[in-house]
Structure formats: structure tokens, C-alpha cells
C-alpha positions, 0 to 999 in steps of 0.5 A: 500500500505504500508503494501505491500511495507514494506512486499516486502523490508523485503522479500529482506532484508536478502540477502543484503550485510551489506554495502547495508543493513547499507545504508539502515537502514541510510536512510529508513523512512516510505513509503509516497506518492510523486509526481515525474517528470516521466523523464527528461526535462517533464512536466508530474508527477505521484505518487510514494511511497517513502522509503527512504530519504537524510541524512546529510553527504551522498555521495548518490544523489538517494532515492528509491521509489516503482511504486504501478501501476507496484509493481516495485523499482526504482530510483529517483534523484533531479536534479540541478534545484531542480526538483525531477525526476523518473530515472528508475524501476528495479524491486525488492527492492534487485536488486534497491538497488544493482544498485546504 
């Protein structure tokens, strides 16, 4: 799954905007598995690949991840509580990343 996921995000690379690809290259790091909350206010978790991360000093509340089931991008955020929460597939890595 890794493979994959780091094929597709490679495919969408070259046609990012340079404030897009500088956000990403800061805060990319190596697919992992997680579990998220699939909504909010839910009890129900499901794994998710991670691929990016917080940094010091971001103004960004989101991390992307990658729905290995429907091969989709999407958002995820930590809520105040501290839980970890799914806000949406989108699609391709081009267009996740471009919603933000």
C-alpha cells in the first residue's frame, strides 16, 4: 500500500503550485497506518494511511491521509478534545491538497 500511495502523490506532484508543493515537502513523512474517528461526535474508527504530519510553527490544523478501501485523499483534523477525526475524501492527492 505504500508503494501505491507514494506512486499516486508523485503522479500529482508536478502540477502543484510551489506554495502547495513547499507545504508539502514541510510536512510529508512516510505513509503509516492510523486509526481515525470516521466523523464527528462517533464512536466508530477505521484505518487510514497517513502522509503527512504537524510541524512546529504551522498555521495548518489538517494532515492528509489516503482511504486504501476507496484509493481516495482526504482530510483529517484533531479536534479540541484531542480526538483525531476523518473530515472528508476528495479524491486525488492534487485536488486534497488544493482544498485546504
Amino acid at each position: 500500500m505504500r508503494d501505491l500511495i507514494i506512486r499516486l502523490i508523485d503522479i500529482d506532484l508536478v502540477r502543484l503550485e510551489e506554495k502547495y508543493l513547499n507545504w508539502f515537502e514541510g510536512h510529508r513523512i512516510d505513509p503509516v497506518e492510523v486509526s481515525l474517528f470516521t466523523s464527528f461526535n462517533c464512536t466508530e474508527k477505521r484505518k487510514y494511511w497517513l502522509v503527512t504530519n504537524h510541524k512546529k510553527n504551522s498555521e495548518s490544523n489538517y494532515r492528509i491521509i489516503f482511504d486504501g478501501r476507496e484509493k481516495k485523499f482526504g482530510l483529517e483534523m484533531e479536534t479540541e478534545s484531542g480526538e483525531n477525526v476523518m473530515m472528508g475524501l476528495y479524491g486525488s492527492f492534487f485536488e486534497t491538497i488544493r482544498s485546504m
